[in-house]
N, C-alpha and C positions, 0 to 999 in steps of 0.2 A: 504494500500500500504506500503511493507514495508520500502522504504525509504524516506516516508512520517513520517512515525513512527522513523523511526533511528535519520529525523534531530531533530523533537521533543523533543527526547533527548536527544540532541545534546544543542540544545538552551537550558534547562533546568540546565544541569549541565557544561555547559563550558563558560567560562569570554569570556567577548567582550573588542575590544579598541575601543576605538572613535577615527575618522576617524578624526586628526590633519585640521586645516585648521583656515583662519580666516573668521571674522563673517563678512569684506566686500566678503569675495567671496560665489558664488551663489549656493546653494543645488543643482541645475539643474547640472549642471559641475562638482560636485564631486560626482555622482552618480554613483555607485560600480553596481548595477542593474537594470535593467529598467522593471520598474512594469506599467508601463502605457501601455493604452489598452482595452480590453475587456473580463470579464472575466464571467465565468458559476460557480456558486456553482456545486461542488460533496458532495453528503450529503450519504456517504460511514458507516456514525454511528448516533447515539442518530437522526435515523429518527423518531421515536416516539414523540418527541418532537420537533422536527424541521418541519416534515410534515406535520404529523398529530398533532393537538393540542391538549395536556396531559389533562385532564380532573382538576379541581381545587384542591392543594394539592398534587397532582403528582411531586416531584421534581426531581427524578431520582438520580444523584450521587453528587448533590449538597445538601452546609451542611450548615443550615439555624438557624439563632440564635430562638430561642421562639416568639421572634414580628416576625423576616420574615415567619418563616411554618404559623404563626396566617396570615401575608396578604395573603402567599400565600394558605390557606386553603381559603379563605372570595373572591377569586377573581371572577369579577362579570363583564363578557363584557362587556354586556348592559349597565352597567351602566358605564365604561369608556367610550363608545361612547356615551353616552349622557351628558356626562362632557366636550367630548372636548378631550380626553385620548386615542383615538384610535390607537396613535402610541405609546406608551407608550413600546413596545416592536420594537420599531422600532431605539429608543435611544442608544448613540454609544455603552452602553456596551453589546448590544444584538444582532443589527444591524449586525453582519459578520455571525449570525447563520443562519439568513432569507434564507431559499431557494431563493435563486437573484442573477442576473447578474448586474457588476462591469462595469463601466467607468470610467477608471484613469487617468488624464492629470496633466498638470501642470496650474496651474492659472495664476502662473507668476514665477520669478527665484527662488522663498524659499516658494511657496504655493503649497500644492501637492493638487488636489481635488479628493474625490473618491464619487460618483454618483451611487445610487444603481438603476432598475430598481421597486423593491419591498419597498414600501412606499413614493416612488418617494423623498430619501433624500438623504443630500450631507455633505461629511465631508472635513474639510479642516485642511490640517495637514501641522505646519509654524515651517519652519525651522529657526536660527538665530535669524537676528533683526526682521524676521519678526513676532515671537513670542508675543503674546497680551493676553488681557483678553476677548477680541470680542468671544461673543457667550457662555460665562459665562450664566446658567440658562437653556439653550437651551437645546433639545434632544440631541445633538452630541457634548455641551460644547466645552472644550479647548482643541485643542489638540497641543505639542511640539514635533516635530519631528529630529534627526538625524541618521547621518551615523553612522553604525555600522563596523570594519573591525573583521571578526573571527582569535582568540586567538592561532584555529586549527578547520581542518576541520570535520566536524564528519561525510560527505559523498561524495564520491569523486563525486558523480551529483551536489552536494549543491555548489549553488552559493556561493561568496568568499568575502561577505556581507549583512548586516542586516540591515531595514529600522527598528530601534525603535520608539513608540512613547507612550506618556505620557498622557491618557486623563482625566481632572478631572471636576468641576464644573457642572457637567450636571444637568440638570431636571431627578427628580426618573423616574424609568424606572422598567421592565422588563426583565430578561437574557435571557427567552423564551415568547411565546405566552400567556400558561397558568398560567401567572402571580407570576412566580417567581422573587421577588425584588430586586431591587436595590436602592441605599439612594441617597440623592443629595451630599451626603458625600464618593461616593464610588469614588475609585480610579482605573484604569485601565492602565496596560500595555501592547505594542501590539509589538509583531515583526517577520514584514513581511519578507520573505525569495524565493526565486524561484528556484526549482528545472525543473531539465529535466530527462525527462523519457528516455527510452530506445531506442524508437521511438521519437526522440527531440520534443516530445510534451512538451511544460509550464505548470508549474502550480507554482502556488502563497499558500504559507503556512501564514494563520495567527494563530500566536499562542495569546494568549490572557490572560492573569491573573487580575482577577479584586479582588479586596481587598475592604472591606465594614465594619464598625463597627456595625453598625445597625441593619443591614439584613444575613450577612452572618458569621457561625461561624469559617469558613477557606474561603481560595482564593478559586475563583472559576476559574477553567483551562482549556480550551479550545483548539482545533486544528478545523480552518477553511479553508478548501481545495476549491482551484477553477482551472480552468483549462482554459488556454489560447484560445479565440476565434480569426479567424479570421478578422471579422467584425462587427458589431453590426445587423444584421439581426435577434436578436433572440430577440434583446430586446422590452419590453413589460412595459412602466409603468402601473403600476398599484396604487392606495393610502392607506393607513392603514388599514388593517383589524385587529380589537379588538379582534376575536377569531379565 
């Protein structure tokens, strides 16, 4: 879509401000956009890896230091599911690529929660004081959230705000299914955007750059597209599948 592709790089090369405010007032209230809801993956690209799972070694246009192509040549289902590992691709730095549907609320005035349908997990992104180290180690880690106001617009459909957010500490994980890594040392940035189409259908842009000393020998760059449901009637948990 090409104004999918336009805000893309739009985020890419244009400065943000941070959206002024203090740290008693509540995320909820100074929100520029409202991503909460229900949401459908469009998986418009890299379905090869996203649908269908890449066979071992398969990395596509990711660029992988020597130890990550060696885990990722060595990756071996069965045996993450028999560790305990089956989600391991379900971890927040891979999580937005899952073919899945989204549930976004708020948890409270500075907790956003987002809820996938596909591995049945949840992420919680803390604005302010609500900011902590809770869930340090986990598949979905830490994650810091604020407002974003754009610099300039780089599409006149694009929303006229960005939800940043910062994820680190995670449990190793996976970018895709077939076992592309990521370190507990990997760093992740994510920022969410809504545009409307021509038809005022929604959709939700995550753009995603994850940085890894270990595993990756550049960022890895991401565009995850979803598109606004009215209801939740499609949703379907389902739990980790390792391949």
């Amino acid at each position: 879509m090409k104004i999918i592709t336009t805000l893309i790089l739009g985020l890419l090369t244009l400065g943000y401000l941070p959206l002024a405010h203090s740290q008693n007032e509540n995320a909820r209230a100074q929100a520029p956009i409202d991503i909460t809801g229900n949401w459908v993956s469009l998986v418009t690209e890299g379905w090869r890896l996203r649908i269908l799972t890449g066979e071992a070694g398969y990395i596509g246009g990711y660029e992988l230091t020597e130890l990550g192509r060696s885990v990722a040549e060595s990756w071996d289902p069965q045996a993450d599911t028999a560790n305990g590992e089956a989600c391991k691709s379900y971890g927040a730095g891979g999580l937005m690529r899952q073919p899945t549907r989204l549930q976004i609320d708020w948890e409270n005035d500075n907790v956003l929660r987002i809820e996938t349908d596909a591995g049945m997990q949840t992420r919680m992104l803390k604005f302010g004081l609500a900011q902590d180290g809770e869930g340090a180690g986990t598949w979905q880690g830490v994650s810091n959230a604020h407002w974003e106001a754009h610099g300039q617009n780089p599409d006149a459909t694009a929303s006229n705000g960005t939800l940043a957010v910062e994820t680190g500490h995670m449990r190793s994980g996976y970018l895709l299914r077939n076992g592309i890594p990521y370190s507990d040392q990997a760093v992740m940035q994510e920022y969410f955007e809504i545009i409307q189409g021509e038809d005022g259908t929604e959709y939700l842009v995550v753009v995603s750059i994850v940085e890894d000393p270990v595993f990756l020998s550049a960022p890895a760059i991401t565009s995850s597209n979803f598109r606004r449901e009215a209801d939740d009637s499609g949703w379907s948990p389902t739990e980790c599948l390792a391949d």
